[in-house]
PQR file with spaces between the fields and no chain letter, atoms N, CA, C, O and H, PARSE charges and radii, in Angstrom:
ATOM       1  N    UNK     1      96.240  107.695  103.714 -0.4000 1.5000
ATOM       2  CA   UNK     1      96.197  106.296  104.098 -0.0000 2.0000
ATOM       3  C    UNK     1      95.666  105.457  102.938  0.5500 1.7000
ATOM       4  O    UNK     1      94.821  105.920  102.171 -0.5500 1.4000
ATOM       5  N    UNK     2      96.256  103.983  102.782 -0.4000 1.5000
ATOM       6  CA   UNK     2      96.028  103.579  101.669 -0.0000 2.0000
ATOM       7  C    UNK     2      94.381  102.722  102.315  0.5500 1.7000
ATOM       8  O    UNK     2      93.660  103.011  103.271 -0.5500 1.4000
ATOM       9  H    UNK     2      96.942  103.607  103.404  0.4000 1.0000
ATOM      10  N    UNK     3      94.298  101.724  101.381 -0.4000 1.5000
ATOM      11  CA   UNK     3      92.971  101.080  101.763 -0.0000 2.0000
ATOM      12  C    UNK     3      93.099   99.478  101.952  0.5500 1.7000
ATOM      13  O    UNK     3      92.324   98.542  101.756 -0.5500 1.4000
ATOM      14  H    UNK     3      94.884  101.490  100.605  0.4000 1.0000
ATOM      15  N    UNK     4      94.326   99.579  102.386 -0.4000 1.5000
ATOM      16  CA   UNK     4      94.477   97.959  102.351 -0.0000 2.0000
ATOM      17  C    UNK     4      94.248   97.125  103.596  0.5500 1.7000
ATOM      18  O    UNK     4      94.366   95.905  103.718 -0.5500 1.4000
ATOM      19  H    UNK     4      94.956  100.339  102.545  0.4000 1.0000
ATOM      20  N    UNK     5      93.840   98.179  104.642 -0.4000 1.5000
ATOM      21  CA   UNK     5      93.744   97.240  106.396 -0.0000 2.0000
ATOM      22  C    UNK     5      92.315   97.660  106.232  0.5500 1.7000
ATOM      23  O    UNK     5      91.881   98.717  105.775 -0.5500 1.4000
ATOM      24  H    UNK     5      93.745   99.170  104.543  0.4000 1.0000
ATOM      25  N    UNK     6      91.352   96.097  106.929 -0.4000 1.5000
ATOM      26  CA   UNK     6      90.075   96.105  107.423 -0.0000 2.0000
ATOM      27  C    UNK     6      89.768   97.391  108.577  0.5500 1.7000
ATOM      28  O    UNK     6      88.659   97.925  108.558 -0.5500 1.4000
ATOM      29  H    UNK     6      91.705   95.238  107.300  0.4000 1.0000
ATOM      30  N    UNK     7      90.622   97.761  109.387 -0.4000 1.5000
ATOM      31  CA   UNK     7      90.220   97.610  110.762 -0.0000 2.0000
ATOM      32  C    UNK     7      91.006   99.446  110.554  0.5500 1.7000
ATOM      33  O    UNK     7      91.399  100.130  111.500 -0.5500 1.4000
ATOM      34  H    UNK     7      91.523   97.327  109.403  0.4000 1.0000
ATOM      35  N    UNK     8      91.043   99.848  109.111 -0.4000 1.5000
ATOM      36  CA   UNK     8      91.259  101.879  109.122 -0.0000 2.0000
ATOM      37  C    UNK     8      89.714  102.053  108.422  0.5500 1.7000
ATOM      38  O    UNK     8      89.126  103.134  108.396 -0.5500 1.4000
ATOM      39  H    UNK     8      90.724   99.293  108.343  0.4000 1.0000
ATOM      40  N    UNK     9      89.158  100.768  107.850 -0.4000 1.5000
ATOM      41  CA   UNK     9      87.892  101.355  107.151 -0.0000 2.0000
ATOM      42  C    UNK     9      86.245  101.053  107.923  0.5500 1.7000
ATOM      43  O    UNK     9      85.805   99.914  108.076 -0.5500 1.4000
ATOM      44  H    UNK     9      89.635   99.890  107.871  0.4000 1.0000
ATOM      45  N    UNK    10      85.435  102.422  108.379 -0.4000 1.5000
ATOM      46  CA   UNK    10      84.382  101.760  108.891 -0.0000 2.0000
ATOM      47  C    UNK    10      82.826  102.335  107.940  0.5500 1.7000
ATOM      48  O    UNK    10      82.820  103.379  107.288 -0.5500 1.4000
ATOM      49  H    UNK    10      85.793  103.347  108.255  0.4000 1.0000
ATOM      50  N    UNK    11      81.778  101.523  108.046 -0.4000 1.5000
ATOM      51  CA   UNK    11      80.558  102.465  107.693 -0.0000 2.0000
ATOM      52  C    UNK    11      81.018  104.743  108.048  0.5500 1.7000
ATOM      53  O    UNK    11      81.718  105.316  108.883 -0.5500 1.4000
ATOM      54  H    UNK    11      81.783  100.675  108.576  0.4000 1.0000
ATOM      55  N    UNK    12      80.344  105.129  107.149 -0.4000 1.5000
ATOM      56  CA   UNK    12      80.687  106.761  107.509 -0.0000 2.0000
ATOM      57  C    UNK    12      81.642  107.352  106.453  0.5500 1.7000
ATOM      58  O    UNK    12      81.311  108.243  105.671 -0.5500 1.4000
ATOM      59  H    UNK    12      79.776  104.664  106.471  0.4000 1.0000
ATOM      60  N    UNK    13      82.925  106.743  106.503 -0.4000 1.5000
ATOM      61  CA   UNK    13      84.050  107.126  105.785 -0.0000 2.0000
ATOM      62  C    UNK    13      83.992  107.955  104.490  0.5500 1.7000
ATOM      63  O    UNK    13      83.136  107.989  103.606 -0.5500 1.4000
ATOM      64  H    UNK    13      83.194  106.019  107.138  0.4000 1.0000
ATOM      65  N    UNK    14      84.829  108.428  104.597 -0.4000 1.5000
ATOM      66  CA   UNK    14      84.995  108.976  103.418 -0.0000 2.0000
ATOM      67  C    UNK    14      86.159  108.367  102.788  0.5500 1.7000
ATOM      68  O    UNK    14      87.247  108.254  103.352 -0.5500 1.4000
ATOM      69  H    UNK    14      85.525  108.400  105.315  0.4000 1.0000
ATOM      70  N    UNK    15      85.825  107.859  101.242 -0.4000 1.5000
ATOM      71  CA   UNK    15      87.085  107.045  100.705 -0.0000 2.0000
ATOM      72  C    UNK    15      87.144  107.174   98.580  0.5500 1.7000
ATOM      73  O    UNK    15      86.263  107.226   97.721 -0.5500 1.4000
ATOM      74  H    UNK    15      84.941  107.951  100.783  0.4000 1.0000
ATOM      75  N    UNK    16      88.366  107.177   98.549 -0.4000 1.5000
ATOM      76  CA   UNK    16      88.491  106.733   97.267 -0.0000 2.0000
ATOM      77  C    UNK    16      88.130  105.258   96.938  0.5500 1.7000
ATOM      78  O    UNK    16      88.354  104.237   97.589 -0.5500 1.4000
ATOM      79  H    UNK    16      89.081  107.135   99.246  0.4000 1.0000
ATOM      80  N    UNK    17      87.686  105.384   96.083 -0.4000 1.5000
ATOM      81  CA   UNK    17      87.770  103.393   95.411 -0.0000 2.0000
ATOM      82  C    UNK    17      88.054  103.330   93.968  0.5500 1.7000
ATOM      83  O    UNK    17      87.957  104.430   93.423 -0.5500 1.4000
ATOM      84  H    UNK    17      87.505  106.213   95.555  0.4000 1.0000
ATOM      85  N    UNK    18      88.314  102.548   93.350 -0.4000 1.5000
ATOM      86  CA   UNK    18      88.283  102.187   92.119 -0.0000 2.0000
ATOM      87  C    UNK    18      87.128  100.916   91.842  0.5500 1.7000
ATOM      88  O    UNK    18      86.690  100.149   92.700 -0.5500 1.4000
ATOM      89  H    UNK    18      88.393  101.655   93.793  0.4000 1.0000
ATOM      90  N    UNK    19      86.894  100.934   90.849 -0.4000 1.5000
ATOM      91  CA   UNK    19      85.604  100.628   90.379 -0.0000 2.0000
ATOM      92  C    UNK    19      86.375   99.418   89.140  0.5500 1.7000
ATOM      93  O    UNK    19      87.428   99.613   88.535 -0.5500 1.4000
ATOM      94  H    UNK    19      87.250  101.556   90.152  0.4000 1.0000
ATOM      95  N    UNK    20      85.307   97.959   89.011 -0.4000 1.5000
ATOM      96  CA   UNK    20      85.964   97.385   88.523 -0.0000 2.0000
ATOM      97  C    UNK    20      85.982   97.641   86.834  0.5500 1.7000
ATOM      98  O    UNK    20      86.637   96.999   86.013 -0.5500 1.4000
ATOM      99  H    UNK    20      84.451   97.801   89.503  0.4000 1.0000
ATOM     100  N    UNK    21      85.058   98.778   86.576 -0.4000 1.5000
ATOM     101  CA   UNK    21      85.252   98.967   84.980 -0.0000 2.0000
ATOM     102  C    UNK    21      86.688   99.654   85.095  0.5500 1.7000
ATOM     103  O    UNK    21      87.437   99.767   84.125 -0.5500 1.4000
ATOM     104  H    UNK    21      84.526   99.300   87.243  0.4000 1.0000
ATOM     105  N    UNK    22      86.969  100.064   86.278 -0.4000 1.5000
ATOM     106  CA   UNK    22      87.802  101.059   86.390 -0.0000 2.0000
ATOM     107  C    UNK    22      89.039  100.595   86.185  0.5500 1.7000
ATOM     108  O    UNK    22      89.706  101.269   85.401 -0.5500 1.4000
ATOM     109  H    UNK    22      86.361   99.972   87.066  0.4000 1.0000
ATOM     110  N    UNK    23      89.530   99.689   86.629 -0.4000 1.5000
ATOM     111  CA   UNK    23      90.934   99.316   86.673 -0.0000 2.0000
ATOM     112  C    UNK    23      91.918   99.318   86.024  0.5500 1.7000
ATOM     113  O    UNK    23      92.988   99.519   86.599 -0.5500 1.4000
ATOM     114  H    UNK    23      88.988   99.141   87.266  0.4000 1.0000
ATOM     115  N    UNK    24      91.894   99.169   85.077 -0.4000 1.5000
ATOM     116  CA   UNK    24      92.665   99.601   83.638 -0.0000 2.0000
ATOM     117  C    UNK    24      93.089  101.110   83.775  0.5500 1.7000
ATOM     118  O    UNK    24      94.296  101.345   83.806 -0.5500 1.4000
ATOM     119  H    UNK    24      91.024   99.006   84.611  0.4000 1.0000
ATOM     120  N    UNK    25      92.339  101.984   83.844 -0.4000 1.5000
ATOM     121  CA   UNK    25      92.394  103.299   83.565 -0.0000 2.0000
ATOM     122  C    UNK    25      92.699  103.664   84.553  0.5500 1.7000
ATOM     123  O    UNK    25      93.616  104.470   84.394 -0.5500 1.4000
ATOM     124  H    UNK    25      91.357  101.793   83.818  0.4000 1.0000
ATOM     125  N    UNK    26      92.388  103.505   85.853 -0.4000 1.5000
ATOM     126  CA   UNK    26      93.007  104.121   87.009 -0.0000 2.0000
ATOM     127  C    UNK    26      91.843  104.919   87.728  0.5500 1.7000
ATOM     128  O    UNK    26      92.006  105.420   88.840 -0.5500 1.4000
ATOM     129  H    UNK    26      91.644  102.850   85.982  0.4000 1.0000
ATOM     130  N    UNK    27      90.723  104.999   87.058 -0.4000 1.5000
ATOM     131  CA   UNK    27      89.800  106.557   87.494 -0.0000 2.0000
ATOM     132  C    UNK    27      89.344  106.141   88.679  0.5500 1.7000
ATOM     133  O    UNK    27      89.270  104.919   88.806 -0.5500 1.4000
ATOM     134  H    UNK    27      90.590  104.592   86.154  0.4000 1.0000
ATOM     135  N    UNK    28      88.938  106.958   89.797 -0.4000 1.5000
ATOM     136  CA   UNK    28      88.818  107.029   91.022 -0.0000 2.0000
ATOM     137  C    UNK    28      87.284  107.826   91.210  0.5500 1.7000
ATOM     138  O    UNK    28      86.820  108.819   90.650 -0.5500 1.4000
ATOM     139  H    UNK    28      88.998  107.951   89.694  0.4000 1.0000
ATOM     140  N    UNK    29      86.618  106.710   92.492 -0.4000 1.5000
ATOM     141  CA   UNK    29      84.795  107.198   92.410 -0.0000 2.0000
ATOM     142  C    UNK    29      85.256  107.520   94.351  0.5500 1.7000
ATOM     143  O    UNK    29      85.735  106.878   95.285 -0.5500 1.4000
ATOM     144  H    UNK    29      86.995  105.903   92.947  0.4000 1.0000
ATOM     145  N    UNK    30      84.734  108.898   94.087 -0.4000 1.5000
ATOM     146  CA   UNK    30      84.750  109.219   96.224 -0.0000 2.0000
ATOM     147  C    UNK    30      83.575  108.948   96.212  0.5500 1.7000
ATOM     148  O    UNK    30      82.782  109.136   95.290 -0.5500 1.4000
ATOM     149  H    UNK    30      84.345  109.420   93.328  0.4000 1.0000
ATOM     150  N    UNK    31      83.351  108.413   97.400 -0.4000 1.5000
ATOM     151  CA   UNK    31      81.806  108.519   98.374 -0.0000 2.0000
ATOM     152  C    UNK    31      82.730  107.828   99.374  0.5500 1.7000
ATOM     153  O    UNK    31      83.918  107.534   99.508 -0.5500 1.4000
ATOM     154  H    UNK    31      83.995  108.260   98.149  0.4000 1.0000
ATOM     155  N    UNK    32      80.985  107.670  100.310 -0.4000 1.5000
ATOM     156  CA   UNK    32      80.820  107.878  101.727 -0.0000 2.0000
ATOM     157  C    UNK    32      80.649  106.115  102.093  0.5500 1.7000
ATOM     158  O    UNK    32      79.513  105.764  101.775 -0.5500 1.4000
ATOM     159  H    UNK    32      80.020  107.908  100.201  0.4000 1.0000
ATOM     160  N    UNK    33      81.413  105.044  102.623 -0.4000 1.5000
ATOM     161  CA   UNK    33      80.988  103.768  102.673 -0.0000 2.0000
ATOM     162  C    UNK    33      80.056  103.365  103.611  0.5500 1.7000
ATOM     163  O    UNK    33      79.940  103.594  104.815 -0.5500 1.4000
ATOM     164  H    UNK    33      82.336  105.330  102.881  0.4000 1.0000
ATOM     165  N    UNK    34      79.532  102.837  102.961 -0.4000 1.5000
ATOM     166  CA   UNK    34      77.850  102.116  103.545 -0.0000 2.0000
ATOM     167  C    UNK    34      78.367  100.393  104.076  0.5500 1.7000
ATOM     168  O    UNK    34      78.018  100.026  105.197 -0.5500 1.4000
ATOM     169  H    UNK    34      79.627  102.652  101.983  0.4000 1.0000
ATOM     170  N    UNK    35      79.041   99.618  103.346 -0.4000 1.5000
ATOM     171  CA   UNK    35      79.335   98.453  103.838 -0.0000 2.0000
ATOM     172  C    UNK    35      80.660   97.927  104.006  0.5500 1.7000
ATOM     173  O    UNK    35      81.686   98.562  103.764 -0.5500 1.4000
ATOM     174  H    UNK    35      79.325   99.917  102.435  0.4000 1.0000
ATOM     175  N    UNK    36      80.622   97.062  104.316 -0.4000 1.5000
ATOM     176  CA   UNK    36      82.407   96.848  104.271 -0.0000 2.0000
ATOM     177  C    UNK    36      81.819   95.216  103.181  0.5500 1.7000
ATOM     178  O    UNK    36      80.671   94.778  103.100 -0.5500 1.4000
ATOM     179  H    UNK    36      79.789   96.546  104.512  0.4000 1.0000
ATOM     180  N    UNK    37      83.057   94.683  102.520 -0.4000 1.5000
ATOM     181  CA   UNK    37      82.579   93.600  101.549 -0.0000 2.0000
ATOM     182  C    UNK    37      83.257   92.264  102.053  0.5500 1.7000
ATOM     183  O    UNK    37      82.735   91.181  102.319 -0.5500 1.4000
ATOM     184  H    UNK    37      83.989   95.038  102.586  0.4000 1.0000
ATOM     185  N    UNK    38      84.764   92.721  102.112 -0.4000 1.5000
ATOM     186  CA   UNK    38      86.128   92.105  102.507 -0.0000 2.0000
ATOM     187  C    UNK    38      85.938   91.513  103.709  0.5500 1.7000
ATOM     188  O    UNK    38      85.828   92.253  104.687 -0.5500 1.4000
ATOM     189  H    UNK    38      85.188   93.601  101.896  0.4000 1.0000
ATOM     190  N    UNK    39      85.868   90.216  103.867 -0.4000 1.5000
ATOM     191  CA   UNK    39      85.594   89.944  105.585 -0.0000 2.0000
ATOM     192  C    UNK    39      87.566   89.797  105.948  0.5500 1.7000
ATOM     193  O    UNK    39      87.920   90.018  107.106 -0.5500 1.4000
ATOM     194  H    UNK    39      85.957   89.614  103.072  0.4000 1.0000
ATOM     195  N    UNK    40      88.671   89.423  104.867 -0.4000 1.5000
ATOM     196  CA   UNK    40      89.592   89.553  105.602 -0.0000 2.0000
ATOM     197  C    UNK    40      90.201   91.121  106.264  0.5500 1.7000
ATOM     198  O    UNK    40      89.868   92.304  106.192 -0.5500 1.4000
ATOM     199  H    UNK    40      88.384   89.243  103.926  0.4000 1.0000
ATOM     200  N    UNK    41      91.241   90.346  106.902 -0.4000 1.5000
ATOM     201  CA   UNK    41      91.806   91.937  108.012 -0.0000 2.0000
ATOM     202  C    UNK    41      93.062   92.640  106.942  0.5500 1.7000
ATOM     203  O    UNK    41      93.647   93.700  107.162 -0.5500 1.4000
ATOM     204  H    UNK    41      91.512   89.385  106.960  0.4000 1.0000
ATOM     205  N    UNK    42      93.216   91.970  106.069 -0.4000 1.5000
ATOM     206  CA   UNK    42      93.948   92.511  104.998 -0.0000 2.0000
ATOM     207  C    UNK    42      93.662   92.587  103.314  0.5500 1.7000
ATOM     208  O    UNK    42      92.872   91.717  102.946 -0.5500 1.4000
ATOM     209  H    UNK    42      92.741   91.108  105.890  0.4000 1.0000
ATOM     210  N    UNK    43      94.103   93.364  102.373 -0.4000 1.5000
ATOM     211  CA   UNK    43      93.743   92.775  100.921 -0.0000 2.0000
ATOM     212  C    UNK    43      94.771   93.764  100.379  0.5500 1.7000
ATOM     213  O    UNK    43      94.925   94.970  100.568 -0.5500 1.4000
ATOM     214  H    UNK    43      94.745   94.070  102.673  0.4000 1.0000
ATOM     215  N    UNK    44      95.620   92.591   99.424 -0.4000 1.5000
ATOM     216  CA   UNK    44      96.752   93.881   98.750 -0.0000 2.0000
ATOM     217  C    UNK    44      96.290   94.902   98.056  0.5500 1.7000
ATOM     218  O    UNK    44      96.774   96.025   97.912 -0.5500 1.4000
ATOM     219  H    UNK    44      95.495   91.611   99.271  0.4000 1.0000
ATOM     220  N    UNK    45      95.239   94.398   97.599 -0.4000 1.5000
ATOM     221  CA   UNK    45      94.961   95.093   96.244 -0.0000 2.0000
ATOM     222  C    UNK    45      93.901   96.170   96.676  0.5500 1.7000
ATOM     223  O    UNK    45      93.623   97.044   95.855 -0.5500 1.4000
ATOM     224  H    UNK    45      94.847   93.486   97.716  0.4000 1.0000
ATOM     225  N    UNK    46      93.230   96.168   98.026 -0.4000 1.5000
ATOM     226  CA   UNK    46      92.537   97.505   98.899 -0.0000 2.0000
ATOM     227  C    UNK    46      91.130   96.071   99.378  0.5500 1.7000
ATOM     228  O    UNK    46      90.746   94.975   98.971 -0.5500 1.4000
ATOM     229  H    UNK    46      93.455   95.457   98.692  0.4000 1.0000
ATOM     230  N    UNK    47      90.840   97.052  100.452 -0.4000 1.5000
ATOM     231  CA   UNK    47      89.284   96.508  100.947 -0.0000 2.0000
ATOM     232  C    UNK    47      88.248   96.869  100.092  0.5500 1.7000
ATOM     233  O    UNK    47      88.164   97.994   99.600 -0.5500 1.4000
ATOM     234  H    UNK    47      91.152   97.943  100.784  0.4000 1.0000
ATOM     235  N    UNK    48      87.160   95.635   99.817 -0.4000 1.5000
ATOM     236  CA   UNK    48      86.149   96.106   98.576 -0.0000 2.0000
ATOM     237  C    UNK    48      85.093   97.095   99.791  0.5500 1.7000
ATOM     238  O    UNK    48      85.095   96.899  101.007 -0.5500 1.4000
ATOM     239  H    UNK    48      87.228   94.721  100.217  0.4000 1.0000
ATOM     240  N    UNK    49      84.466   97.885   99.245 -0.4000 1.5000
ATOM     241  CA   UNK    49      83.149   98.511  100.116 -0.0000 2.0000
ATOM     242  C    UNK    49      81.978   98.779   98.796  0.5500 1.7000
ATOM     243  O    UNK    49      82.025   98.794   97.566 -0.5500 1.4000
ATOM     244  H    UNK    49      84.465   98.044   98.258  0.4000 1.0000
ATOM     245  N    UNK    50      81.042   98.952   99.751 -0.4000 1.5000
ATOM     246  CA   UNK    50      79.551   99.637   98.696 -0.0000 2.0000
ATOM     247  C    UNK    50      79.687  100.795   99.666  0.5500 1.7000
ATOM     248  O    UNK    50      79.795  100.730  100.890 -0.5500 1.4000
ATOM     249  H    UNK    50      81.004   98.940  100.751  0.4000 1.0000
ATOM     250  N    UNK    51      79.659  101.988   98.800 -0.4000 1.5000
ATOM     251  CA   UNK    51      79.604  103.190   98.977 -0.0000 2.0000
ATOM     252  C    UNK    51      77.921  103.136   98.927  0.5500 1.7000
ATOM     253  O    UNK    51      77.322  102.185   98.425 -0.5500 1.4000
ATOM     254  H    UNK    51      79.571  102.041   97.806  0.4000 1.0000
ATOM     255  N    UNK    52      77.175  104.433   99.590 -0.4000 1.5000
ATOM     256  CA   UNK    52      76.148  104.550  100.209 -0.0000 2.0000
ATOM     257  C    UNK    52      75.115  104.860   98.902  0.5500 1.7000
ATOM     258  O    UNK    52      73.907  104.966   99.115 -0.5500 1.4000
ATOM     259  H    UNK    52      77.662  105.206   99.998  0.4000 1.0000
ATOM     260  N    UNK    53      75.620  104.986   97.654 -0.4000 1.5000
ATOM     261  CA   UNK    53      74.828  105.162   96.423 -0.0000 2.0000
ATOM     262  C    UNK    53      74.742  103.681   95.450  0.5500 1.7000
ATOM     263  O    UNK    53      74.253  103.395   94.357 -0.5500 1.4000
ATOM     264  H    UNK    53      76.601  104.900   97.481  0.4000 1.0000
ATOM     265  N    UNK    54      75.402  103.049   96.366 -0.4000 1.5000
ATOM     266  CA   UNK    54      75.184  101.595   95.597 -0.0000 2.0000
ATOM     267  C    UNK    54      76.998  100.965   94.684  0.5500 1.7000
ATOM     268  O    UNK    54      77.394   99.893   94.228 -0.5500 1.4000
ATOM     269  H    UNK    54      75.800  103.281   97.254  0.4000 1.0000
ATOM     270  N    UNK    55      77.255  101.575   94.747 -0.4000 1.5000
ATOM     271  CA   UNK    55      78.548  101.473   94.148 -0.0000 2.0000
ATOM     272  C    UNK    55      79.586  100.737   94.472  0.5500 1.7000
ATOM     273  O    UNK    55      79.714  100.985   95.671 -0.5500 1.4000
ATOM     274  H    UNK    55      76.933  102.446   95.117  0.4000 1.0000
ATOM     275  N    UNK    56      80.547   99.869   94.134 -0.4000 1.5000
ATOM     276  CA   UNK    56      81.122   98.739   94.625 -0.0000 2.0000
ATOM     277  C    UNK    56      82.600   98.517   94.039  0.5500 1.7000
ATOM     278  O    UNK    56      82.924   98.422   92.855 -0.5500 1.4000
ATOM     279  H    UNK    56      80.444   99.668   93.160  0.4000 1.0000
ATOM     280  N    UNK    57      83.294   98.468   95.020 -0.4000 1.5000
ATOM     281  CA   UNK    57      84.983   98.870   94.691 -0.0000 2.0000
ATOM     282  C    UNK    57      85.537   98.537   95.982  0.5500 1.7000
ATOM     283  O    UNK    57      85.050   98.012   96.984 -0.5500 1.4000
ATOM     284  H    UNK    57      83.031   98.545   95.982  0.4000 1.0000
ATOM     285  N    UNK    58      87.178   99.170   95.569 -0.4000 1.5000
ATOM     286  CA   UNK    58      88.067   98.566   96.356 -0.0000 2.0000
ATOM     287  C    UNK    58      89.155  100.228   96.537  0.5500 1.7000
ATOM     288  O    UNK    58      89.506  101.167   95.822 -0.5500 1.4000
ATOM     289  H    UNK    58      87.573   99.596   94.755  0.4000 1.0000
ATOM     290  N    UNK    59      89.320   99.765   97.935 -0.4000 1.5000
ATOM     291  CA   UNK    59      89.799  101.306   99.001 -0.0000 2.0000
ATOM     292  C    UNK    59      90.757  101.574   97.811  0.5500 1.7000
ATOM     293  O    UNK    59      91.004  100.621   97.072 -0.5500 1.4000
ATOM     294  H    UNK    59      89.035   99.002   98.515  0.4000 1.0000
ATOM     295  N    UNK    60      91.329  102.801   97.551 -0.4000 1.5000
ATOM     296  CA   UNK    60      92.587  103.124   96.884 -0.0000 2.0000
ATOM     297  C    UNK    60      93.211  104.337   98.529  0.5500 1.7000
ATOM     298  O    UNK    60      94.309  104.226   99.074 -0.5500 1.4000
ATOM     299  H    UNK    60      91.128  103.575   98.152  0.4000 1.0000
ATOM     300  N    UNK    61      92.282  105.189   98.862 -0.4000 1.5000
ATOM     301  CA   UNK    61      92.564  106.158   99.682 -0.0000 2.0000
ATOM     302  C    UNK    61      91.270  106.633  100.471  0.5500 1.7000
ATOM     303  O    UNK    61      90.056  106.722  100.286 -0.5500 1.4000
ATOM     304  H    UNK    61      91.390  105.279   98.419  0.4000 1.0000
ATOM     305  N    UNK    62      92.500  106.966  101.751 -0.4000 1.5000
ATOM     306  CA   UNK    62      90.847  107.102  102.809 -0.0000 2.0000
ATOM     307  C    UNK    62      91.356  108.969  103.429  0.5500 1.7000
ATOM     308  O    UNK    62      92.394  109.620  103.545 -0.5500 1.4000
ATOM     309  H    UNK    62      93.486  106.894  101.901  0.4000 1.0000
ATOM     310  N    UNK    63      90.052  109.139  103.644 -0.4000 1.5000
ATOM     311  CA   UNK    63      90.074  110.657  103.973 -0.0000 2.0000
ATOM     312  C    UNK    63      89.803  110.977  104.847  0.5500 1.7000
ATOM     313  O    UNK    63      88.712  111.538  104.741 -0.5500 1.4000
ATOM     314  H    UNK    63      89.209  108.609  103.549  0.4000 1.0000
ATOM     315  N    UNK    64      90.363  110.986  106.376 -0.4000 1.5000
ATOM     316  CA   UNK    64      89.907  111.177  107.693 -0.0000 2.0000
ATOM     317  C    UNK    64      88.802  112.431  108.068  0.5500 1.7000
ATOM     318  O    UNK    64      88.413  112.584  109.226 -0.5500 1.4000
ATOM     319  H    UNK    64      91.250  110.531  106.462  0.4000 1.0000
């Protein structure tokens, strides 16, 4: 599943994100999301979250 709907991502998750040093390069940070950022119900480009170590990005892939 990609990361682009509000309402597939909750606190708990397990998810890919990309990171904004990241974007260029493509590299991908997993953790566990702690917040949601995105108040819309959509975002093309993925939902931003803070992963539970402080970390701050946008869904690429979610891991049920």
């Amino acid at each position: 599943m990609d990361g682009k709907s509000r309402k597939d991502i909750y606190p708990g998750l397990e998810v890919d994100i990309i990171l904004k040093k990241d974007q260029r390069s493509g590299n991908r940070t997993r953790g566990i999301v702690k917040r949601l950022l995105t108040s819309a119900a959509f975002h093309s480009r993925g939902i931003k979250v803070m992963l539970e170590d402080g970390q701050v990005g946008r869904v690429v892939e979610i891991f049920p």
